[in-house]
C-alpha positions as CSV (number, residue, x, y, z in Angstrom):
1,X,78.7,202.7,168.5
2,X,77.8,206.0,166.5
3,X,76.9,207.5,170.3
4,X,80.1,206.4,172.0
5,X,82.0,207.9,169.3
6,X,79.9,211.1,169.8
7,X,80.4,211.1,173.3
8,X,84.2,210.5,173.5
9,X,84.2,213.2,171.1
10,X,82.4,215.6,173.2
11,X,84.9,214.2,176.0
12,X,87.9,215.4,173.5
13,X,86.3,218.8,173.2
14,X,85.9,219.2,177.0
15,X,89.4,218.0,177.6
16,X,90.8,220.2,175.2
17,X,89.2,223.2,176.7
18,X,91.0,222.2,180.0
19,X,94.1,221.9,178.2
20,X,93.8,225.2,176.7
21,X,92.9,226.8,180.2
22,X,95.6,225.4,181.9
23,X,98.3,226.0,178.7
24,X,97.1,229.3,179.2
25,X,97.7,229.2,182.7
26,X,101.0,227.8,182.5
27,X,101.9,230.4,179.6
28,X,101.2,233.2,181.8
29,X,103.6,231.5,184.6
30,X,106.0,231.1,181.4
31,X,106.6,234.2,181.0
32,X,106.1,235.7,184.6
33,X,108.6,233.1,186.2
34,X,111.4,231.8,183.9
35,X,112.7,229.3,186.5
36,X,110.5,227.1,185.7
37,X,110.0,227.6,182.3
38,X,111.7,223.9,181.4
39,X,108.8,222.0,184.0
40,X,106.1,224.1,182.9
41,X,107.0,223.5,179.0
42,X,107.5,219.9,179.3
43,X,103.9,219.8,181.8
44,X,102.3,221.8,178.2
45,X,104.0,219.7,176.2
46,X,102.8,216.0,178.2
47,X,99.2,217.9,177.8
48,X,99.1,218.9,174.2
49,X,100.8,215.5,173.3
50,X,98.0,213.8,175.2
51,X,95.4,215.9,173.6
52,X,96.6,215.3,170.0
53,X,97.0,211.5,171.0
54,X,93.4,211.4,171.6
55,X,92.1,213.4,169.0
56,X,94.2,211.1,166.4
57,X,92.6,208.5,167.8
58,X,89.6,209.7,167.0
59,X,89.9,210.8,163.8
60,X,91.3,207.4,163.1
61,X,88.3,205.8,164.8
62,X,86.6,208.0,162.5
63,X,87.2,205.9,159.2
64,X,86.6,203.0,161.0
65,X,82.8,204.7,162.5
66,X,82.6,205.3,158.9
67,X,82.9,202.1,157.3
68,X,81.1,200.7,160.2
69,X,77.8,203.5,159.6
70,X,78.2,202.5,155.8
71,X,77.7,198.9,156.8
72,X,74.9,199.4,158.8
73,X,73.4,201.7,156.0
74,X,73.6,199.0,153.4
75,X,72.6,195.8,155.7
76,X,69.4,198.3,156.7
77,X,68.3,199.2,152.9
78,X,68.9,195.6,152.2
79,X,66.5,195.4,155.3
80,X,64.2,197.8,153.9
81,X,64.7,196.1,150.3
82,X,63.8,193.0,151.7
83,X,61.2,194.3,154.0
84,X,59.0,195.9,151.2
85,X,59.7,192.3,149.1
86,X,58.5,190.7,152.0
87,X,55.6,193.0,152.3
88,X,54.5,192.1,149.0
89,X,55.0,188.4,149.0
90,X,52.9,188.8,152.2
91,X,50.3,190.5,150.6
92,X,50.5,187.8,147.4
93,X,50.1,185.3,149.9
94,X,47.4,186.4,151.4
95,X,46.0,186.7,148.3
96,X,46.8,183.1,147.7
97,X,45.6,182.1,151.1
98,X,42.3,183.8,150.1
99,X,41.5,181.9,147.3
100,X,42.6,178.6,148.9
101,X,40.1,179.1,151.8
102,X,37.5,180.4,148.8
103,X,38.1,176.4,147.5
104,X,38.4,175.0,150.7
105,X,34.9,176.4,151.5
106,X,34.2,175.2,148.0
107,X,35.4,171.6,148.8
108,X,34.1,171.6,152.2
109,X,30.7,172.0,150.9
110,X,31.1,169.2,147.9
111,X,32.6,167.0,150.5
112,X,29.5,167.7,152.3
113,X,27.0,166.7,149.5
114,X,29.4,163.8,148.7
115,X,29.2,162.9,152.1
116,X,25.5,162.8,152.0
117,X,25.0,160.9,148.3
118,X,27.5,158.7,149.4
119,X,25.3,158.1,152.7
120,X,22.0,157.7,150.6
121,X,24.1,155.6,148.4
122,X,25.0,153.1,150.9
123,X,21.8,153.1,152.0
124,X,19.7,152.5,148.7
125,X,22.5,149.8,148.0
126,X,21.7,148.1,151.3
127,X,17.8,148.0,150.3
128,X,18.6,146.7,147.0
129,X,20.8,143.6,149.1
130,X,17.8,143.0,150.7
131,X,15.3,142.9,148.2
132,X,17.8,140.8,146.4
133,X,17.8,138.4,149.1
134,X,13.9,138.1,149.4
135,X,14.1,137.5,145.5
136,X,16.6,134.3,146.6
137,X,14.4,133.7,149.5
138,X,11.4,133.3,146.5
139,X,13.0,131.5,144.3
140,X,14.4,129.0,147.3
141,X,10.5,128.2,148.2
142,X,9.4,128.1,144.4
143,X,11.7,125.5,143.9
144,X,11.1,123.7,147.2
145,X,7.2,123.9,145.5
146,X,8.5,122.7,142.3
147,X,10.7,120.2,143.6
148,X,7.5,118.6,145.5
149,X,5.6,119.0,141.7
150,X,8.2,117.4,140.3
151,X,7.9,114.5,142.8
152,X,4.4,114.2,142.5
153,X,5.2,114.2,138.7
154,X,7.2,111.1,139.7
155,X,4.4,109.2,141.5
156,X,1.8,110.0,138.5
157,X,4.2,108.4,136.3
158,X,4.6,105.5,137.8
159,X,0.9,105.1,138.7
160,X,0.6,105.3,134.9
161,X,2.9,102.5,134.8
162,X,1.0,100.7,136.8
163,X,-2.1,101.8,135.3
164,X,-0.5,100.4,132.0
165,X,0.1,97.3,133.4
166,X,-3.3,96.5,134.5
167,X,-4.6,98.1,131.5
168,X,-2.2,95.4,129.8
169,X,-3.8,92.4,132.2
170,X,-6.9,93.5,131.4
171,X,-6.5,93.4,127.9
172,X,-5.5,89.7,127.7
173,X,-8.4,88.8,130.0
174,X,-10.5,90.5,127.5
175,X,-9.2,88.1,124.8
176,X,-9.3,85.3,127.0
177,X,-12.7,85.8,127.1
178,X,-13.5,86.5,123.8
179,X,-11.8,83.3,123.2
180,X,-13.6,81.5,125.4
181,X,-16.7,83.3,124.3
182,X,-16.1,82.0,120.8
183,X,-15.4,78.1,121.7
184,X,-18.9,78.6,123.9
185,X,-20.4,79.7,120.6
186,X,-19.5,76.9,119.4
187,X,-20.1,74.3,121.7
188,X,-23.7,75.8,122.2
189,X,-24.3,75.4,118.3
190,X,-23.1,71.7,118.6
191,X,-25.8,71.3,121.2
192,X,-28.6,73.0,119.4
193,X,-31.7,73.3,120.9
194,X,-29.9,73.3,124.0
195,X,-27.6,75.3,123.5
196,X,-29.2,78.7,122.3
197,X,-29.5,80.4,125.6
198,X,-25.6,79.8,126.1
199,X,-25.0,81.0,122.8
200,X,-27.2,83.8,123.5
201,X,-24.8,84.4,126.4
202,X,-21.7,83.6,124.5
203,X,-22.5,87.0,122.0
204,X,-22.9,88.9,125.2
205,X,-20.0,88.0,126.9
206,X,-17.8,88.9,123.6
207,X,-19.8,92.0,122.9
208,X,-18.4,92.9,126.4
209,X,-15.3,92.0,126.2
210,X,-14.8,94.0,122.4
211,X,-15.9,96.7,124.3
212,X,-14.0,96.0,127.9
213,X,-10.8,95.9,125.2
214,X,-12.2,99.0,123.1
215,X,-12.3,100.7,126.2
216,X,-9.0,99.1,127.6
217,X,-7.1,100.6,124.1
218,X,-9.1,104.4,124.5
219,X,-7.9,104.8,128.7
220,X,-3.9,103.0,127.8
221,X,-4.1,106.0,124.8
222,X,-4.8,108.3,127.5
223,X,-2.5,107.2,129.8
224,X,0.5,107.4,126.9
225,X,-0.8,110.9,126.6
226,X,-0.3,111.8,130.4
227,X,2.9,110.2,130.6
228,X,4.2,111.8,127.6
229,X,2.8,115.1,129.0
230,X,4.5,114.0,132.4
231,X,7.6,113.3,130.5
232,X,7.6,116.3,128.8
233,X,6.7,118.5,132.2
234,X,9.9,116.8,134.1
235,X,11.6,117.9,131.7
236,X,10.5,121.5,132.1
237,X,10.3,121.6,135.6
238,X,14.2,120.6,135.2
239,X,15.0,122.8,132.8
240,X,12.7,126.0,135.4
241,X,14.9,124.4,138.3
242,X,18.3,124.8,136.1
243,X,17.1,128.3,135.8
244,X,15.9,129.0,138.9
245,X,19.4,127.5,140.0
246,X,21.5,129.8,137.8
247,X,19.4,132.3,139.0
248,X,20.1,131.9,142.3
249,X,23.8,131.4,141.8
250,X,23.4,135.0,139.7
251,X,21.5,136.9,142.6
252,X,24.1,135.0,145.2
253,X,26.8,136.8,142.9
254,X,25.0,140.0,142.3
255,X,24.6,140.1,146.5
256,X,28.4,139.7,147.0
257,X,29.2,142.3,144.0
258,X,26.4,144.5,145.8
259,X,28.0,143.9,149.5
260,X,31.3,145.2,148.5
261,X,29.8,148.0,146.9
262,X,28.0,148.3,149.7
263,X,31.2,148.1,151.7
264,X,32.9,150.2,149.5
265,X,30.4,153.3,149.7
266,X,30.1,152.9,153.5
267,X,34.1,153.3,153.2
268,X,32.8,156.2,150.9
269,X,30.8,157.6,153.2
270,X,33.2,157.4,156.2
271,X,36.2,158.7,154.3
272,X,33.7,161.6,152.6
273,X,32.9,162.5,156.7
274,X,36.3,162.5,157.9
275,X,37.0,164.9,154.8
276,X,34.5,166.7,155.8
277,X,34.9,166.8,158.9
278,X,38.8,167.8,158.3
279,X,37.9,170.2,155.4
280,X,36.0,172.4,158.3
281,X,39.1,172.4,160.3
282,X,41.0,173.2,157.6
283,X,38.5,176.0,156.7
284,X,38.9,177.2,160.4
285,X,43.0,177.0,160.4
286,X,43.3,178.8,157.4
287,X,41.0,181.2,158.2
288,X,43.1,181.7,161.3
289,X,46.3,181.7,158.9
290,X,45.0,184.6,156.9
291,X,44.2,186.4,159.7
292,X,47.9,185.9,161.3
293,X,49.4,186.7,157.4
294,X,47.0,190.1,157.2
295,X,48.6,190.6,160.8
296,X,52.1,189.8,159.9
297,X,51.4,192.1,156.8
298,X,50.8,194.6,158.9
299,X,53.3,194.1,161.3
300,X,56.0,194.1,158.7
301,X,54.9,197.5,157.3
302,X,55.1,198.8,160.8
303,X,58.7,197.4,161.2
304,X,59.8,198.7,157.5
305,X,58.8,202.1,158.9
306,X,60.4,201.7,161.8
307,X,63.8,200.6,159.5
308,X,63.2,203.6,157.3
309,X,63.6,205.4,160.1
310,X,66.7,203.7,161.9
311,X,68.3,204.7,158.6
312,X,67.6,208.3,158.8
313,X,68.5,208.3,162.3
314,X,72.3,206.3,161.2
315,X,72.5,209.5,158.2
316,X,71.3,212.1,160.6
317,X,74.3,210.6,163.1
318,X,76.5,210.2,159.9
319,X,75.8,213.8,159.4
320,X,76.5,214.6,163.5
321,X,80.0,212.6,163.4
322,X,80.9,214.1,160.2
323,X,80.5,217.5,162.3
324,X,81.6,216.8,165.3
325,X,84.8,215.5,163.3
326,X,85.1,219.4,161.9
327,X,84.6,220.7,165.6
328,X,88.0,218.4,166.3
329,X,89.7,219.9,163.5
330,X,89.3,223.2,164.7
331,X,90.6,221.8,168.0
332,X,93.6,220.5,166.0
333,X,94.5,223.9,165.0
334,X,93.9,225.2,168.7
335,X,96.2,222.4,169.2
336,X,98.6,223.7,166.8
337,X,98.6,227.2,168.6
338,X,99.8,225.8,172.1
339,X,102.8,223.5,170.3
340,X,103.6,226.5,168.3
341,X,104.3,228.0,171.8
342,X,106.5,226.1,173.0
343,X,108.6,224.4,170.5
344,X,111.4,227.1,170.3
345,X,111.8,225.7,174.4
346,X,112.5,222.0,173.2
347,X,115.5,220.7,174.0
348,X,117.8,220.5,171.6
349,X,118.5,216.3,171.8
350,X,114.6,215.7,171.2
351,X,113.1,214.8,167.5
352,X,109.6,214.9,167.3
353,X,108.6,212.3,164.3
354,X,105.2,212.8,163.4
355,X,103.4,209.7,161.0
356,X,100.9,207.2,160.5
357,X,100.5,203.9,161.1
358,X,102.1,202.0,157.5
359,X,102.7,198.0,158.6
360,X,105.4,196.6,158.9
361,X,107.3,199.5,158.8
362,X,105.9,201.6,161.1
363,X,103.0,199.7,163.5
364,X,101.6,201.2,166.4
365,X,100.0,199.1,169.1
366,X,97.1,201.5,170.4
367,X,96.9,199.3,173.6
368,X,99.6,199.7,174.7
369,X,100.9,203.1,173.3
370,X,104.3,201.7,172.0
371,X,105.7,202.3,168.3
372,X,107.6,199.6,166.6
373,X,108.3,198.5,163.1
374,X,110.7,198.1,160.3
375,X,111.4,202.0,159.9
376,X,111.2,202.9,163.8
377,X,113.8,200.0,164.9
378,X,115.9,201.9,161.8
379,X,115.2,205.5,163.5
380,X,115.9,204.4,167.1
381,X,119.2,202.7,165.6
382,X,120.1,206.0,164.7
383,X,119.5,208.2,166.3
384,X,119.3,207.2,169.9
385,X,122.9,205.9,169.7
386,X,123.7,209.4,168.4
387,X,121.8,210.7,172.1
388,X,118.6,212.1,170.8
389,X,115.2,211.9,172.5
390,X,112.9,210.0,169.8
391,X,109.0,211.2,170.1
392,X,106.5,209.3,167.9
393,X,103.1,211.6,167.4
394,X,101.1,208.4,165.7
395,X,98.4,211.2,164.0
396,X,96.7,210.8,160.7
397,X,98.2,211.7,157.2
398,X,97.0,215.2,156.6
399,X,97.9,216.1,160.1
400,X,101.6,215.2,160.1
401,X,102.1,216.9,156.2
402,X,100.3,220.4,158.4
403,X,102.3,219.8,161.4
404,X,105.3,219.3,159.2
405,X,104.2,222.7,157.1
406,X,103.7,224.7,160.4
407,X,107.1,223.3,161.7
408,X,105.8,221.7,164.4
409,X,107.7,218.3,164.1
410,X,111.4,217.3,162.6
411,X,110.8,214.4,160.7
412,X,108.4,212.7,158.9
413,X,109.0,209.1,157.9
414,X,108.5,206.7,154.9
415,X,107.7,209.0,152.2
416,X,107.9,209.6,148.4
417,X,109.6,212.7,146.8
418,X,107.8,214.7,145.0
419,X,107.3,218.5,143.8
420,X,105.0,219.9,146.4
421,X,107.1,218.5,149.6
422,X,110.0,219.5,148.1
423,X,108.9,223.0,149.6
424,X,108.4,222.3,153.0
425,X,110.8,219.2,153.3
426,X,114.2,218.1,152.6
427,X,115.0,214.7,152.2
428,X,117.0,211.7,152.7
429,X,119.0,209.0,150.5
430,X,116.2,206.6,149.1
431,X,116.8,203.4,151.9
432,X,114.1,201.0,150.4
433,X,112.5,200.6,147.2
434,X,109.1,199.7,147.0
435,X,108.4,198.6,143.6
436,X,106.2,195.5,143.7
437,X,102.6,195.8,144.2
438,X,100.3,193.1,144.9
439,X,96.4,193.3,144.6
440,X,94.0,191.4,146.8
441,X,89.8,190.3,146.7
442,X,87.5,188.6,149.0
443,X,87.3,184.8,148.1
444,X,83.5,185.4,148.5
445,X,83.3,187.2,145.4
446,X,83.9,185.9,142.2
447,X,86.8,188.2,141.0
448,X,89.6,187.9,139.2
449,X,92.5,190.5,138.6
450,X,94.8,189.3,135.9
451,X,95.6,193.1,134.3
452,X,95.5,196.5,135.4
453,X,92.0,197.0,133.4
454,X,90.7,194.0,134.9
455,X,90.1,196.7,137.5
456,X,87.6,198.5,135.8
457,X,84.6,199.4,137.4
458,X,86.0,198.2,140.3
459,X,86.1,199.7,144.0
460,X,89.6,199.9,144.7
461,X,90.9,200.4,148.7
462,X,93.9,202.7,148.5
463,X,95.9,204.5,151.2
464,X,95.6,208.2,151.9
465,X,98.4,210.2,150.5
466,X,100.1,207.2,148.9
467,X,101.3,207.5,145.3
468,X,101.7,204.3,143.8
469,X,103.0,203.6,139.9
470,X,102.0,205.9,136.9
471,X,99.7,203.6,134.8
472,X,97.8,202.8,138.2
473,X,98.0,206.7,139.3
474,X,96.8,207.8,136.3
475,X,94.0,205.6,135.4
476,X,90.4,206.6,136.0
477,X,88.2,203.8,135.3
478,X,87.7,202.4,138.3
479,X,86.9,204.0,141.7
480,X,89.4,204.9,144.3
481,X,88.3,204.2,148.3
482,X,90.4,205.9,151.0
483,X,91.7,204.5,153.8
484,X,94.1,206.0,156.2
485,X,95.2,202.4,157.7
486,X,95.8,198.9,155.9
487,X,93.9,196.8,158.1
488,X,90.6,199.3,157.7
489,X,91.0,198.7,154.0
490,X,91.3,194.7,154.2
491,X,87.9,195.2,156.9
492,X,86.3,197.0,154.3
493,X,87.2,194.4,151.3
494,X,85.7,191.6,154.1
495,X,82.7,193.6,154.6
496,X,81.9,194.0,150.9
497,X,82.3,197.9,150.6
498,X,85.1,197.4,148.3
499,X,86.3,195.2,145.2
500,X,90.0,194.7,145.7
501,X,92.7,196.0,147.6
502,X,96.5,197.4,146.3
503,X,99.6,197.1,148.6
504,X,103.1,197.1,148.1
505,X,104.1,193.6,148.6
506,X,106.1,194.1,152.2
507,X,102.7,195.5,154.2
508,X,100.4,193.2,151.8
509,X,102.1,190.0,152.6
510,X,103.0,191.3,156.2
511,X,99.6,191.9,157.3
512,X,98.4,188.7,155.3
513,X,99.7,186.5,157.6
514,X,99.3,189.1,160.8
515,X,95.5,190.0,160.1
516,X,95.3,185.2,159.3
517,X,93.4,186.3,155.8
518,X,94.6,182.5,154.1
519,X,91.1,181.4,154.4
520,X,89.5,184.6,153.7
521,X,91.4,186.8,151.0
522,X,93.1,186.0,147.8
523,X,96.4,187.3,146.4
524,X,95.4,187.8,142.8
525,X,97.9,186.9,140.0
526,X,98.2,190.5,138.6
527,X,101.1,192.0,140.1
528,X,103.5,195.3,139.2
529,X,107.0,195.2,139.2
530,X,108.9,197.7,137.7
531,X,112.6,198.9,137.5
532,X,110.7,202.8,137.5
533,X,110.6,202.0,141.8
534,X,108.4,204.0,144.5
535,X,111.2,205.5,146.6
536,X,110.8,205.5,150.5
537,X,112.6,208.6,152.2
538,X,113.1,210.4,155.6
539,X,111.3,213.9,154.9
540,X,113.0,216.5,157.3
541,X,111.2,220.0,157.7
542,X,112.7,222.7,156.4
543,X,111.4,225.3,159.0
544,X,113.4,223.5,161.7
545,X,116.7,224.0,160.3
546,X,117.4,220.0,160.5
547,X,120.5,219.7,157.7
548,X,122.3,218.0,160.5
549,X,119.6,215.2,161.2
550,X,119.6,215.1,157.3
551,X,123.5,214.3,157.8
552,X,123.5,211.8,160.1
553,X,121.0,209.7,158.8
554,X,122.3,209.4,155.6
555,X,125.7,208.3,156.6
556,X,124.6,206.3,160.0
557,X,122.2,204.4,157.4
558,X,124.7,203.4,154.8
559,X,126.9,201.8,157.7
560,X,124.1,200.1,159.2
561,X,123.1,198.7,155.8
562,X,126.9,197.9,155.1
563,X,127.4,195.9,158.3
564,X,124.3,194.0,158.1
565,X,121.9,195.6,160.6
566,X,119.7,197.1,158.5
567,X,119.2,193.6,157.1
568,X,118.6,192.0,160.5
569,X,115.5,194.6,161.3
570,X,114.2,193.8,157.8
571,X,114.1,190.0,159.0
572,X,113.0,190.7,162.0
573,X,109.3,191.5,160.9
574,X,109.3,190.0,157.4
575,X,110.2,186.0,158.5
């Protein structure tokens, strides 16, 4: 934008240097043929008019460049801000990144050993299941061998039953026959003589069976003993097999306790290798990621520069506007020269009303070229029924108060008395009062005006060459911001370059609704109204002898205000 501006300037100076060649032409043919002195002025006059129409334009493009550069400053040290923040919470990250992919390689490598215990784990575990179950496998065929002892056991003991009972049979034939050996004692001593060698045999045959029973009571003794010690070794062999049972059921246990561990540290294992096996991709992502943050880093540096230097090329063009806007100034006055030529050939019907744009009473519509408003409608009434030629020159303020001063124009509208004008301008009854002032902020910011030193501190968007009331004149502790046009201040208060915004209640509420700022803008609560009023008046120059204009407005005005018109162009833009 900054270039466009600085080439249509440079298109204003090389118009105006046409201009000036052919005014100076034309002056020449001025004065060397007076026929057609009325063409060739009115030709100048087209030319000069267009020439200060587009340098007005661009001085009030200007403002506009202006608060548009000061943006574009601010969003690109913000940039720059931002950048060297970002810069350094690059660099902290990277510093973080750096120690993370220190203990990532730190992990990796204790996931790595974990991977491998967990592995030998699993493995000694699995050993440990197996010896286990040889140990079960053991004690199965130690009671299988026990279990036949123990039936054996079984069969000695009742062998020794039986042995007992034949020990028991023997033992009665033994008496039997020691009975029997007694009565054939006997019966051989009843037959004497003939009866020794029986009796003989008789002693023998009880001898034999004292010892048959003798030894009969030694081997029943000794089987007692081996059933007892049979008895007593069941009992043990139960009591080995209880144990060996409980044992079994133990190790049986001890393997299902040692098969989820087992389970549980092949788990182990597996999850240990997928997180190492993840912690080396991890190691080779990050690595990758602090190599993209150290290039980022880099990167953003390089674009910071590049910002730093965007904003010394927006002050260097700052600088370049803020000259080529003196080079148009200079053309101004050239300007000034070639009207000063010709205005003593003006007709006499034409008024040349120099001002600036001052909604709703004076708006210009810079599409289309035409002038309307509250105070123009009021003019044209006047004037043009009274057969005068009405010329707008839509021009910033300090240009119409030196074209006024050089007598270059008749009239300048919608102004205050005061002092210093009073030199160069005389002026008309006071038509409208202007005594209520509103003040406006952003909704965005958290601002509220409730008194005149809630403004403190404040940036305040005020119009060029507008006097407003005393106490807010006068004050100094806030900052005043210029603007030569009320929708430029309202742009700037949406943009952030200033705090709050004062307008005199017609053009505040006027261009409220125009500019749709509901949604946007705040009317604040503070408001002045005073009975000592801000006067609006028709300044007429002195230097062009205008007592007459001075004449007719006053009384045309007063009728129009008596019968009501005045009133119905009020209406018109205020409802």
């Amino acid at each position: 934008m900054v270039y466009l501006l600085i080439a249509f300037g440079v298109l204003i100076l090389i118009e105006g240097l046409i201009i000036y060649k052919l005014i100076m032409k034309n002056n020449k043919r001025l004065f060397s043929q007076p026929i057609n002195a009325e063409k060739i002025i009115n030709k100048e006059n087209d030319l000069s008019g267009k020439y200060l129409e587009l340098i007005s334009r661009f001085s009030f493009s200007v403002e506009e460049i202006y608060m548009e550069m000061k943006e574009i400053s601010g969003k690109v040290e913000n940039i720059i801000s931002e950048s060297e923040e970002q810069t350094a919470s690059m660099i902290s990250i990277s510093e973080v990144i750096e120690n993370i992919y220190n203990n990532v390689e730190i992990n990796l490598a204790g996931s790595q050993t974990s991977s491998e215990i967990s592995k030998k784990t699993h493995e000694e575990i699995y050993k440990k299941i197996m010896q286990l179950q040889d140990n079960i496998d053991e004690l199965s065929r130690v009671r299988s061998l026990l279990d036949n002892i123990s039936n054996l056991i079984a069969d000695l003991e009742t062998k020794t039953l039986n042995a007992e009972s034949l020990i028991s049979r023997i033992n009665n034939i033994s008496q039997q026959t020691n009975l029997l050996a007694i009565n054939a004692s006997i019966e051989a001593s009843r037959a004497g003589e003939y009866g020794k060698g029986f009796s003989v045999i008789a002693v023998e045959i009880r001898s034999l069976a004292a010892e048959t029973n003798e030894v009969s009571n030694v081997i029943s003794e000794i089987i007692k003993e081996l059933r007892s010690s049979f008895v007593n070794t069941k009992k043990e062999l139960i009591d080995v097999l209880d144990k060996i049972e409980e044992q079994t059921i133990s190790i049986d246990k001890t393997i299902v306790s040692f098969k989820n561990i087992e389970n549980i540290s092949k788990e182990l294992y597996n999850k240990t290798s997928d997180i190492s096996f993840n912690s080396q991709k991890i190691v080779e992502q990050i690595y990758n990621l602090k190599e993209f943050i150290n290039s980022t880093t880099l990167s953003v540096e390089e674009v910071t520069k590049s910002i730093v230097d965007v904003n010394q090329s927006v002050l260097l063009e700052t600088k370049s506007v803020d000259n080529l806007n003196s080079s148009i100034s200079k053309f101004e006055e050239v300007n000034f020269e070639f009207l000063q030529l010709v205005k003593d050939y003006y007709p006499d019907n034409r008024i040349i009303i120099a001002t600036m744009p001052y909604e709703p009473f004076i708006i210009y519509d810079i599409e289309k070229n035409i002038v309307s408003g509250i105070d123009i409608d009021m003019i044209n009434e006047i004037y043009s029924e009274a057969g005068y030629q009405v010329e707008y020159k839509i021009v910033p303020w300090e240009t119409s108060i030196n074209m006024a001063k050089k007598g270059l124009v008749d009239i300048l509208p919608t102004i205050e008395i005061n002092e210093e004008r009073e030199e160069f301008l005389d002026f008309s009854i006071n038509y409208r009062n202007e005594s209520r002032y509103n003040f406006y902020t952003s909704k965005e910011n958290n601002i509220s005006i409730g008194n005149i030193d809630d403004l403190s501190g404040k940036r305040v968007g005020v119009l060029t060459g507008y006097k407003y009331y005393a106490e807010f004149d006068q004050n100094t502790s806030f900052d005043r911001n210029y603007s030569f046009k009320e929708e430029i201040m309202f742009q700037k208060l949406l943009k952030g370059q200033i705090d709050v915004v004062i307008l005199n209640s017609y053009s505040g509420n006027y261009l409220f609704n125009k500019l749709n700022l509901v949604d946007r803008v705040k009317e604040e609560k503070y408001k002045y109204a005073h009975p000592d009023t801000s006067e609006s008046r028709i300044g007429f120059v002195k230097a062009k002898n205008n007592k007459h204009l001075l004449d007719l407005f006053n009384k045309r005005f007063k009728e129009l205000e008596k019968d009501g018109t005045i009133k119905k162009i009020t209406e018109k833009y205020l409802t």
